[in-house]
C-alpha positions in Angstrom: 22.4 12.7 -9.4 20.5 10.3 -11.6 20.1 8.0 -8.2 19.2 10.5 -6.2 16.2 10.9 -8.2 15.8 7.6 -8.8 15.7 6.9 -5.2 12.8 9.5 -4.8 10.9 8.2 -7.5 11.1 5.2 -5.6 9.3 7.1 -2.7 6.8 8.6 -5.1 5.8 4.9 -6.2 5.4 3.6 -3.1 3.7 6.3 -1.5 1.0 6.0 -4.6 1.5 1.6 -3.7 0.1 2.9 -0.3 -2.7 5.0 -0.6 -4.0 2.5 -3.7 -4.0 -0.4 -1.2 -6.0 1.9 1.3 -8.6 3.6 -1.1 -8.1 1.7 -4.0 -11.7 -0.6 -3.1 -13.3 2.8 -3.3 -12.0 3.9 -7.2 -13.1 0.3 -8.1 -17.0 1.7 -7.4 -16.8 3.4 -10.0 -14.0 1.4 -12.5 -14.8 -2.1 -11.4 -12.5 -3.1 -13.4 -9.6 -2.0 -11.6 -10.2 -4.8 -9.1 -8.2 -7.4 -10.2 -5.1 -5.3 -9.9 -6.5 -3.5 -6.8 -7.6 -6.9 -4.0 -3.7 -8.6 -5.7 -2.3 -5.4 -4.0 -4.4 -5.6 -0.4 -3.4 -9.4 -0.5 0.7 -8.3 -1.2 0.2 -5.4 1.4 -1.7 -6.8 4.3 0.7 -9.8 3.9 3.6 -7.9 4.6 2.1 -6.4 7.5 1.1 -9.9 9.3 4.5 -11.2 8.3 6.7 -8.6 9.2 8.0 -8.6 5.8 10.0 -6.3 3.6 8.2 -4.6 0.2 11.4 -5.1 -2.2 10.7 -1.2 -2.8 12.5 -0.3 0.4 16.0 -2.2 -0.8 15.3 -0.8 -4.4 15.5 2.6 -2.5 18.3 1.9 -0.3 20.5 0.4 -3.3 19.9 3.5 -5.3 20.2 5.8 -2.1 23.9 4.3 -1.3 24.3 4.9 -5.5 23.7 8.4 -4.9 26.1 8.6 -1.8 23.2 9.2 0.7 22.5 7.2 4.0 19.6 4.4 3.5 17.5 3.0 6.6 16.8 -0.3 8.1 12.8 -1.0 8.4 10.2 -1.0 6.2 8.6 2.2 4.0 6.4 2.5 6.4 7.9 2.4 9.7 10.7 4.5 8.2 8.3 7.6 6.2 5.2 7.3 7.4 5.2 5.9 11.3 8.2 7.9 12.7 6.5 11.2 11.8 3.1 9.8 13.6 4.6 7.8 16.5 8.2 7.8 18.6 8.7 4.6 19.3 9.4 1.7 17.0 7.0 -0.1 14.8 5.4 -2.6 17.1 4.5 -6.6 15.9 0.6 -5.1 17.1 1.4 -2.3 15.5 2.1 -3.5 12.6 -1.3 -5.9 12.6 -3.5 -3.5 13.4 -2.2 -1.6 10.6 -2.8 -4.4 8.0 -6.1 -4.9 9.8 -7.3 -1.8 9.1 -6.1 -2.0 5.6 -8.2 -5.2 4.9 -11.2 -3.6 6.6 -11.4 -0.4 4.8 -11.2 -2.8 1.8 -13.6 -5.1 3.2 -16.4 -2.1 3.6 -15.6 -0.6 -0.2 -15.9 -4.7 -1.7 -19.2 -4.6 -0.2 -20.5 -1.7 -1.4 -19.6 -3.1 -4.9 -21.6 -6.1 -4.4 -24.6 -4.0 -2.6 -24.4 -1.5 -5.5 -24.0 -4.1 -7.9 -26.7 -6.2 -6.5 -29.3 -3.3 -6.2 -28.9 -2.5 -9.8 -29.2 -6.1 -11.4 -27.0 -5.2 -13.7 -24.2 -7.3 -15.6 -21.0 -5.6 -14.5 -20.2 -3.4 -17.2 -16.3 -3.0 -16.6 -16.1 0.8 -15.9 
């Protein structure tokens, strides 16, 4: 039982590893501090969406899936969770770029509204 929910917790972590990538630019207006852990994580992310690679989250899950005597999946998080509810076919290589793309240009906008913002004030960033 203790893998079973291990496994999900898994899930729950990644889930949150998502959504930080994608929005995470936007919390650093207000906690600018939070940006050196934030653009590592859109570099890690939209990496393994140009390369096609693997987060080591999804094996984590499996190996403690197959633990807890369920089935695990071949495929990323996001193919697997996220793309099979939006789309029925496979996860495409264009797919898959425009998906990091979008990642790195939702960042792109929220960076440069912390240098607008931070700019227009003439303030010494403060750390928030």
């Amino acid at each position: 039982m203790i893998f079973h929910w291990l496994a999900g917790a898994i899930v729950v972590l990644h889930a949150a590893f998502v959504v930080f990538v994608v929005l995470g630019g936007f919390l650093a207006l207000r906690w600018r501090r939070l940006a050196w852990l934030h653009l590592p994580s859109v570099i890690w992310a939209v990496l393994l969406e140009y390369k096609g690679w693997i987060c080591p989250l999804t094996p984590l899950e499996n190996a403690l899936r197959a633990r807890a005597g369920m089935a695990g999946y071949s495929g990323g998080f996001i193919e697997h969770y996220i793309l099979r509810e939006l789309y029925p076919d496979q996860l495409t290589s264009g797919l898959r770029l425009g998906l990091g793309t979008l990642a790195l240009l939702v960042n792109i906008v929220a960076y440069a509204l912390i240098v607008r913002n931070r700019r227009a004030t003439g303030t010494v960033d403060s750390g928030r």
